[in-house]
C-alpha positions as CSV (number, residue, x, y, z in Angstrom):
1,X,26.5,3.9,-40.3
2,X,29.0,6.0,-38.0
3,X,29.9,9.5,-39.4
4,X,33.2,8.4,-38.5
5,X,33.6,5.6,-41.2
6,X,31.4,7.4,-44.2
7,X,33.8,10.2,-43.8
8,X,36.7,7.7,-43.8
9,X,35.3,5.8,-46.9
10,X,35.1,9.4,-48.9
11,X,38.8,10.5,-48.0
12,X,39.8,6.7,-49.1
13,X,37.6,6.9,-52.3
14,X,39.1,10.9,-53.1
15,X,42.4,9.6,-52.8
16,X,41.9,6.5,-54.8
17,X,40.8,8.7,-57.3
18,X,43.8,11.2,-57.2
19,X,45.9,8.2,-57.3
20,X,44.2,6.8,-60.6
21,X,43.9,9.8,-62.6
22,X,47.4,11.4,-61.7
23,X,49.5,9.2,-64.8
24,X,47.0,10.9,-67.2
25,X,47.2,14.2,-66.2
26,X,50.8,14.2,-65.2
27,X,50.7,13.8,-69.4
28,X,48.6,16.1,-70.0
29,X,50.4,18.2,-68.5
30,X,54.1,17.8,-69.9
31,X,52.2,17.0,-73.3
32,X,50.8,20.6,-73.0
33,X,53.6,22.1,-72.3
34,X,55.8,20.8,-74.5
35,X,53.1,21.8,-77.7
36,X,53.1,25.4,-76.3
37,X,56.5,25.5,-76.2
38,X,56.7,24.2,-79.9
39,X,53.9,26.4,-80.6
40,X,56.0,29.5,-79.2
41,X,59.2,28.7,-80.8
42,X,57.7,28.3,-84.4
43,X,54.7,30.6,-84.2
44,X,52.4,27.9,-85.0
45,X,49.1,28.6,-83.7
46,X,46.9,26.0,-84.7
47,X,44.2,24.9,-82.7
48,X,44.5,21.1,-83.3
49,X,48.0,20.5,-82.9
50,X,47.3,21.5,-79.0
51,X,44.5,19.1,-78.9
52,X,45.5,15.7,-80.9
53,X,48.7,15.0,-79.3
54,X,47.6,15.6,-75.8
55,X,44.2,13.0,-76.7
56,X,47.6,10.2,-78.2
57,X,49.4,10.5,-75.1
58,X,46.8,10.3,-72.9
59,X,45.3,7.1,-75.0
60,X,48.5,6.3,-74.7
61,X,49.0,6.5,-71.0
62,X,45.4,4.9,-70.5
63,X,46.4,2.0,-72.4
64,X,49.4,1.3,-70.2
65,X,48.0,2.0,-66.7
66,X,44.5,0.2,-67.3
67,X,45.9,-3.0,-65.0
68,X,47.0,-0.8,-62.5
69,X,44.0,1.6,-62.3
70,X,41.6,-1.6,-62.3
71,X,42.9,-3.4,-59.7
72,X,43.1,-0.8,-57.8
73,X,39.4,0.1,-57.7
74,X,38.9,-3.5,-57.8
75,X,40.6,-3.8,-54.3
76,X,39.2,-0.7,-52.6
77,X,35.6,-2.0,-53.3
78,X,36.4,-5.3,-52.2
79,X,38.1,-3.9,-49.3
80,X,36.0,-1.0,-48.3
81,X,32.9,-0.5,-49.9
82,X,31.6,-4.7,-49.8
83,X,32.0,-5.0,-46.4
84,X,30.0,-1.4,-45.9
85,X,26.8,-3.0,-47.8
86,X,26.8,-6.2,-46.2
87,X,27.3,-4.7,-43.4
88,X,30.4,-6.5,-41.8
């Protein structure tokens, strides 16, 4: 196998990856944010109130985005990776 297209295949796969998990943490994110600001504003400091709603809206967000997030590995095997091991 050329260097060329294994190194192609790994910046493909990263970005597939950054592509998948960006929904989730994009929630995480504004989920976290918008506890801490809570948490600031009422002086609330318990631990589990940062962590529970942060787990629902990322269930949450996994739930919706499955299709999307399987079809798109789906298609970059069948596009890239197949071919590689059979070696078309």
């Amino acid at each position: 196998m050329n260097e060329l297209i294994f190194f192609d295949t790994l910046r493909q796969g990263l970005w597939i990856a950054v592509i998948i998990s960006a929904p989730m943490l994009a929630v995480a994110l504004v989920a976290g944010i918008a506890v801490g600001l809570f948490q600031a504003l009422t002086s609330i400091q318990e631990m589990t109130l940062t962590f529970v709603p942060k787990v629902i809206a990322m269930l949450g967000v996994f739930w919706v985005t499955m299709g999307f997030m399987t079809q798109t590995l789906v298609t970059y095997f069948q596009d890239q990776i197949v071919p590689l091991i059979v070696g078309i």
